[in-house]
Backbone as CSV, one residue per row, in Angstrom:
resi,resn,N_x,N_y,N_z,CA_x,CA_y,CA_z,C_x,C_y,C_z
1,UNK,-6.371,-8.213,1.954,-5.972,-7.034,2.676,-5.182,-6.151,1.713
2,UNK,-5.927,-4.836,1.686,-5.068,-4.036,0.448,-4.715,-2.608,1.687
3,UNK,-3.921,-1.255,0.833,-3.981,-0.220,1.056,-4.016,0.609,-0.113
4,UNK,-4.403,1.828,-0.147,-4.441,2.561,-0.923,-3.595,3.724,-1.118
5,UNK,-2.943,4.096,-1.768,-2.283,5.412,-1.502,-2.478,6.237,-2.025
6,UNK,-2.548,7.610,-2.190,-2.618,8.871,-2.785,-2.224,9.911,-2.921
7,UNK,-1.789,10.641,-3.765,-0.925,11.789,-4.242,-1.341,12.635,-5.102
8,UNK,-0.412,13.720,-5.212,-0.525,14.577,-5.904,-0.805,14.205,-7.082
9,UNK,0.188,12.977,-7.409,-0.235,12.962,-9.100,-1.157,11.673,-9.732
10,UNK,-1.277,11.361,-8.483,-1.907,10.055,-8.328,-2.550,9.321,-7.542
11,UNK,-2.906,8.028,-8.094,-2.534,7.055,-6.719,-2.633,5.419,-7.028
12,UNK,-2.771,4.591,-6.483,-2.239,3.330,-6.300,-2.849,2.378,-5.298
13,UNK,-2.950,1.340,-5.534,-3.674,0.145,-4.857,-2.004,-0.751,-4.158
14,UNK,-1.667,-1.332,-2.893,-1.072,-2.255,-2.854,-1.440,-3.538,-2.144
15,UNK,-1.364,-4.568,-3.114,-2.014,-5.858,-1.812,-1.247,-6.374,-0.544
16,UNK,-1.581,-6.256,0.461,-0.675,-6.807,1.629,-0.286,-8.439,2.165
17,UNK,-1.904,-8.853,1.486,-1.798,-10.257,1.664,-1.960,-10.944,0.088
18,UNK,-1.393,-12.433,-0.323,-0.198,-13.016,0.664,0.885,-12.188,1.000
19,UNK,1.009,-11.200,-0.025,2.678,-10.463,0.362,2.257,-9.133,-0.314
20,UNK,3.300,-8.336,0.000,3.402,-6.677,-0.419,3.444,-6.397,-2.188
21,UNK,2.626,-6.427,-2.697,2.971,-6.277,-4.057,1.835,-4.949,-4.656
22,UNK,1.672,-4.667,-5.899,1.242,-3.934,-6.921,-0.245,-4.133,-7.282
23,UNK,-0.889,-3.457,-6.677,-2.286,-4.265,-7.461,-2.891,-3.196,-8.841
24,UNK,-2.828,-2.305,-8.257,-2.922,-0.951,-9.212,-2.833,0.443,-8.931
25,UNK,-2.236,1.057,-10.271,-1.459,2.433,-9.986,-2.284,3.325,-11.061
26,UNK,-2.441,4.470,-10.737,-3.125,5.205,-11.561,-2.530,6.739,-11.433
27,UNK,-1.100,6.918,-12.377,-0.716,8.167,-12.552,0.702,8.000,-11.673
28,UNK,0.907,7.292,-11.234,2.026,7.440,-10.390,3.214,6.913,-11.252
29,UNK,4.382,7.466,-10.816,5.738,7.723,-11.719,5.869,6.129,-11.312
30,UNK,7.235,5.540,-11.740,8.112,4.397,-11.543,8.635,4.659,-9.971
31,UNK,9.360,5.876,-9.979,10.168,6.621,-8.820,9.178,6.482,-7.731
32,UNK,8.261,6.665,-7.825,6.818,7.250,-6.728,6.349,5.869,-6.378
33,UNK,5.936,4.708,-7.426,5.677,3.908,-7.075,6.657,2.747,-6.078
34,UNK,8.114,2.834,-6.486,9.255,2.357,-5.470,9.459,2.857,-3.936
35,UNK,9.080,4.213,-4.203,9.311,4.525,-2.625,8.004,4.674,-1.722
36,UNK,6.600,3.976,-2.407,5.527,4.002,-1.553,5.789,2.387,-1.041
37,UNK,6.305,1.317,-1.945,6.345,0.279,-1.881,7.360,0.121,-0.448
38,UNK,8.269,0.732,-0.562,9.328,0.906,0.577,8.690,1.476,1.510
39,UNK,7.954,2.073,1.593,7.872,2.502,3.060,6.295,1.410,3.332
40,UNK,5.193,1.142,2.128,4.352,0.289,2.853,5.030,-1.218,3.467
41,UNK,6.223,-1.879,2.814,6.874,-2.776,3.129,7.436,-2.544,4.720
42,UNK,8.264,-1.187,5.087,8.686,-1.491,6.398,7.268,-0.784,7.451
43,UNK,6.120,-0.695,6.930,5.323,-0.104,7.784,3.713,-1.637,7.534
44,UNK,4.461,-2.489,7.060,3.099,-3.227,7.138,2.979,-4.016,8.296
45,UNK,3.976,-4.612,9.330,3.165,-4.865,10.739,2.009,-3.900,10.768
46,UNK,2.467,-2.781,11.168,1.185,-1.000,11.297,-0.035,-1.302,10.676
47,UNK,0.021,-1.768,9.444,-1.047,-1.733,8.489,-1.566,-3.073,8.697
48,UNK,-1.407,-3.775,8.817,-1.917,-5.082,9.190,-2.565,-4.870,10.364
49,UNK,-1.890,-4.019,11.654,-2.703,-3.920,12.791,-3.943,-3.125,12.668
50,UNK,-3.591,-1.959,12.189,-4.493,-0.995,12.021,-5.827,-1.691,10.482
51,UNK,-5.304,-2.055,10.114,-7.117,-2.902,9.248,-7.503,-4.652,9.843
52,UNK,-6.850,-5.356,10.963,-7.348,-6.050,11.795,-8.464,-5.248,12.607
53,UNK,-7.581,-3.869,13.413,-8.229,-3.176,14.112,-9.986,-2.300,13.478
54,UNK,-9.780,-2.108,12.327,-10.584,-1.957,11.944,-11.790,-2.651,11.286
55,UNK,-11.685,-3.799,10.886,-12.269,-4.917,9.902,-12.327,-6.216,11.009
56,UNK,-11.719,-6.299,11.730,-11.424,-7.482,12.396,-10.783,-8.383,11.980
57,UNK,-10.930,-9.892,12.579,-9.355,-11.033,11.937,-10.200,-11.272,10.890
């Protein structure tokens, strides 16, 4: 289970399972990459529901 993120200057892979980490970043600052991590961390119940919901268990 991954998400993807994207930006202006970039963007970034994060894996959700087993745990919240880094899979790959492409262009994104240090700064940019800490505060996507922070918010996919307190928003991954959401994200877990929403790609169950989509993909199934």
């Amino acid at each position: 289970m991954h998400v993807h993120v994207h930006g202006p200057d970039g963007e970034a892979k994060f894996w959700i399972e087993p745990k919240v980490e880094l899979a790959q970043n492409f262009g994104l600052s240090e700064r940019q990459l800490r505060q996507v991590l922070a918010l996919v961390e307190s928003h991954e119940r959401d994200i877990r529901t929403a790609w169950q919901q989509h993909f199934g268990p």
